[in-house]
C-alpha positions in Angstrom: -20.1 196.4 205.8 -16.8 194.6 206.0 -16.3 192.7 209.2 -14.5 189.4 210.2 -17.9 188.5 211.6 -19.6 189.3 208.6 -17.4 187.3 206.3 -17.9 184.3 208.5 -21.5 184.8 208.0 -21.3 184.7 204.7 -18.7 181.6 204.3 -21.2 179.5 206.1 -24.0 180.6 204.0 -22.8 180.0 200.7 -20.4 177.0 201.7 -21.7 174.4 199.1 -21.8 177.4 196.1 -18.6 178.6 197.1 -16.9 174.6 196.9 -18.5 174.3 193.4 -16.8 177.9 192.5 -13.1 177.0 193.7 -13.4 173.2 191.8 -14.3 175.5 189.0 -11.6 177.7 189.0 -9.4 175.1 189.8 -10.1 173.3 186.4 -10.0 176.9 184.5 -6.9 177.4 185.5 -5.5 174.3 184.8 -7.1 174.3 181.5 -6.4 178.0 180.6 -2.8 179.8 180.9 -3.4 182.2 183.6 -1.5 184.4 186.1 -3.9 185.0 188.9 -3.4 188.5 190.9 -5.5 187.7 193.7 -4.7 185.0 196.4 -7.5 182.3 197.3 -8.5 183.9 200.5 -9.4 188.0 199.0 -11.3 186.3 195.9 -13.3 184.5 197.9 -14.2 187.4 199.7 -15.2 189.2 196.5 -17.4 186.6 195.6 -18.8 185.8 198.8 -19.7 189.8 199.2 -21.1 190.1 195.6 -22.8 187.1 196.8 -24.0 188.4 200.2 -24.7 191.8 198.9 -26.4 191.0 195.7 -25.4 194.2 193.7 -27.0 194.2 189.6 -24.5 196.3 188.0 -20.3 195.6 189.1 -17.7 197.9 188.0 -14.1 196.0 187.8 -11.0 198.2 186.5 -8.2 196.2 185.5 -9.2 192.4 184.2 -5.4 191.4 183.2 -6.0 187.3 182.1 -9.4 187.3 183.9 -8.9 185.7 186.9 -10.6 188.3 189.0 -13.3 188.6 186.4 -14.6 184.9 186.2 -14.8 184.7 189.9 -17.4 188.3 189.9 -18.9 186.2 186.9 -19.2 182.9 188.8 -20.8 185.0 191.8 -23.8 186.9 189.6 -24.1 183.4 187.6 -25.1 182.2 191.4 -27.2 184.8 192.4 -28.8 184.9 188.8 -28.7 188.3 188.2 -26.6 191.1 187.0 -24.2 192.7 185.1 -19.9 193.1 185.1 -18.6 196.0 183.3 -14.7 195.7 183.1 -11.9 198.1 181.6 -9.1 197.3 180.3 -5.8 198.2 178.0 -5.4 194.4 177.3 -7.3 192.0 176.3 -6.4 189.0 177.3 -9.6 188.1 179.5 -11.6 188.1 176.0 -9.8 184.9 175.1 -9.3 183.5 178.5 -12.4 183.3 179.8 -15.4 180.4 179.1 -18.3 181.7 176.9 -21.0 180.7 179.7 -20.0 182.8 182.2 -19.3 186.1 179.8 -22.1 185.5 177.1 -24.9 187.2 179.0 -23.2 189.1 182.1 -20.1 190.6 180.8 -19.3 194.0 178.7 -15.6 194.5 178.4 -14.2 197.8 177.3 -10.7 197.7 176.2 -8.9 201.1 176.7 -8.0 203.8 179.5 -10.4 203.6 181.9 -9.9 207.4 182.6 -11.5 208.3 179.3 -14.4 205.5 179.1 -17.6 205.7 180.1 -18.8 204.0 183.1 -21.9 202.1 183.8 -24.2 204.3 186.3 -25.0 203.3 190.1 -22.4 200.0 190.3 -22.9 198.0 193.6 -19.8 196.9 193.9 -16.5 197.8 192.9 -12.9 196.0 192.3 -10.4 198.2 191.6 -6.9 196.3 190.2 -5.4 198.6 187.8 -2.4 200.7 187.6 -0.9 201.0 190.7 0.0 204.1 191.1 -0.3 207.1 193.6 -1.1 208.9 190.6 -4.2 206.8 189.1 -5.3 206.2 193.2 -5.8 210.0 192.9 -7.9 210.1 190.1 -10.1 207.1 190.5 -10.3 208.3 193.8 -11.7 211.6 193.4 -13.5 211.0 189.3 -15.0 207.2 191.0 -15.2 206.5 194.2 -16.3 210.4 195.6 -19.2 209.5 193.4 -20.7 206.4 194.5 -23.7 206.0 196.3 -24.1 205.1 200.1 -23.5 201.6 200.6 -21.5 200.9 197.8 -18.9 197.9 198.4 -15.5 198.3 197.1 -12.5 196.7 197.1 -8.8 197.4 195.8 -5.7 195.3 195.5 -2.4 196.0 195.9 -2.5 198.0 199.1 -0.7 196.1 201.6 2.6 194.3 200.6 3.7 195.7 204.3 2.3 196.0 207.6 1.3 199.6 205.9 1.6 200.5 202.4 4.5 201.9 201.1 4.9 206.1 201.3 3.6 208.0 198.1 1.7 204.4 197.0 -1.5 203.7 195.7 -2.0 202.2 199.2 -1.3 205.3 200.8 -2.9 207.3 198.8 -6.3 205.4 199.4 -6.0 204.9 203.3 -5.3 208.7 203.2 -9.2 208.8 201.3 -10.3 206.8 203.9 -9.3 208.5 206.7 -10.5 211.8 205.5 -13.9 210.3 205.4 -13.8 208.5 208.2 -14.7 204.9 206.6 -13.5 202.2 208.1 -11.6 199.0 206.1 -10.5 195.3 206.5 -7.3 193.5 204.9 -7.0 189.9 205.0 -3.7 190.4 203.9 -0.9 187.9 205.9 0.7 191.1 206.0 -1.2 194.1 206.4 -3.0 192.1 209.3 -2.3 188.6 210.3 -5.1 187.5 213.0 -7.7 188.4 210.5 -5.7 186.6 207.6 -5.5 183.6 210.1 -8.9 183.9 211.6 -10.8 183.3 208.2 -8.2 180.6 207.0 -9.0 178.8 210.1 -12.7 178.7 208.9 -11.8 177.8 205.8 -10.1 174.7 206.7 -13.0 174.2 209.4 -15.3 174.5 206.0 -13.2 171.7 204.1 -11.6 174.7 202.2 -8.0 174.7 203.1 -6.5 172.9 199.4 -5.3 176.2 197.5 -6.7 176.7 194.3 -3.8 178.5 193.6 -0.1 179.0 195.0 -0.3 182.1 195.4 0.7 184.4 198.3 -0.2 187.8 197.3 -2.9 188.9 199.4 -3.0 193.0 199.7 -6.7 193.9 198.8 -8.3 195.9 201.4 -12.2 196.2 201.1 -14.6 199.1 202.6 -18.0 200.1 202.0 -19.1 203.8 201.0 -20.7 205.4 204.0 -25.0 204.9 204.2 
């Protein structure tokens, strides 16, 4: 699901959408105070898959100001359909975020995830919560053991290395991976370079090199559930 190859694909396919959603969160976050967790080059790839892949119903765990959020809002606003169900302990994305993009897509829950009821049958997940080797256990085995073939997912904080760290939430998931034979990408600048420089090169090929943000934080690694 997940290929270099793939993501190309689907930079040059939504190109002019994709411009129009970095200007936007561009002037969001210079309009809204903000600390975004994921880098330019991984939330682009969310959108672009929820894009690509069209799913009606997107499960996101872990919203902190919203940043995340309003760019899986900005991609079912573009595909004109669906829903994002979020979970959270905070709520700080309920007053960060603009009232078009959360008035008819968004439900937000505010509490443990772990004790919430979750929407059925999500197409795509983002997983950005507690990082923990103990949560990775549990939303490993109470989430992801129960999605459906085909289901894309991806989860942040997994490479701040070359590998995740021992007893991480990283290692915890590769090790879930492995077990099931499912195969993943990173963009990460650490976890694996070429790739991280591969789609930055088409980026700046696709007029796309200006950051929307400074950040360099980059570890989500993104699979799909086996068809």
């Amino acid at each position: 699901m997940f290929s270099v190859d793939t993501i190309i694909s689907w930079y040059r396919e939504h190109a002019a959408d994709l411009r129009t959603a970095r200007e936007e969160q561009r002037e969001l976050l210079a309009q809204t105070p903000m600390r975004p967790k994921l880098d330019d080059l991984e939330a682009e790839i969310v959108y672009l898959a929820v894009r690509a892949l069209r799913p009606h119903t997107v499960l996101e765990v872990g919203t902190f100001h919203g940043w995340s959020t309003s760019w899986l809002l900005r991609a079912l606003r573009d595909n004109g359909d669906g829903i994002l169900y979020s979970y959270d302990r905070i709520p700080h994305a309920r007053y960060t975020l603009p009232d078009d993009l959360t008035k008819t897509r968004w439900r937000f829950t505010q509490g443990d995830v772990r004790t919430a009821d979750l929407p059925p049958d999500p197409g795509f997940v983002l997983m950005d919560a507690l990082h923990t080797a103990g949560f990775a256990k549990w939303y490993t085995g109470a989430v992801f053991d129960h999605l459906k073939p085909g289901v894309a997912v991806a989860v942040h904080d997994v490479y701040h290395g070359r590998r995740p760290w021992p007893n991480s939430e990283g290692a915890v998931l590769l090790r879930w991976l492995r077990d099931r034979n499912l195969p993943h990408l990173t963009a990460s600048r650490h976890g694996d370079p070429d790739v991280h420089d591969h789609l930055t090169g088409v980026k700046r090929r696709l007029r796309m090199a200006a950051p929307v943000h400074s950040g360099k934080a980059d570890p989500m690694a993104f699979f799909g559930t086996a068809e």
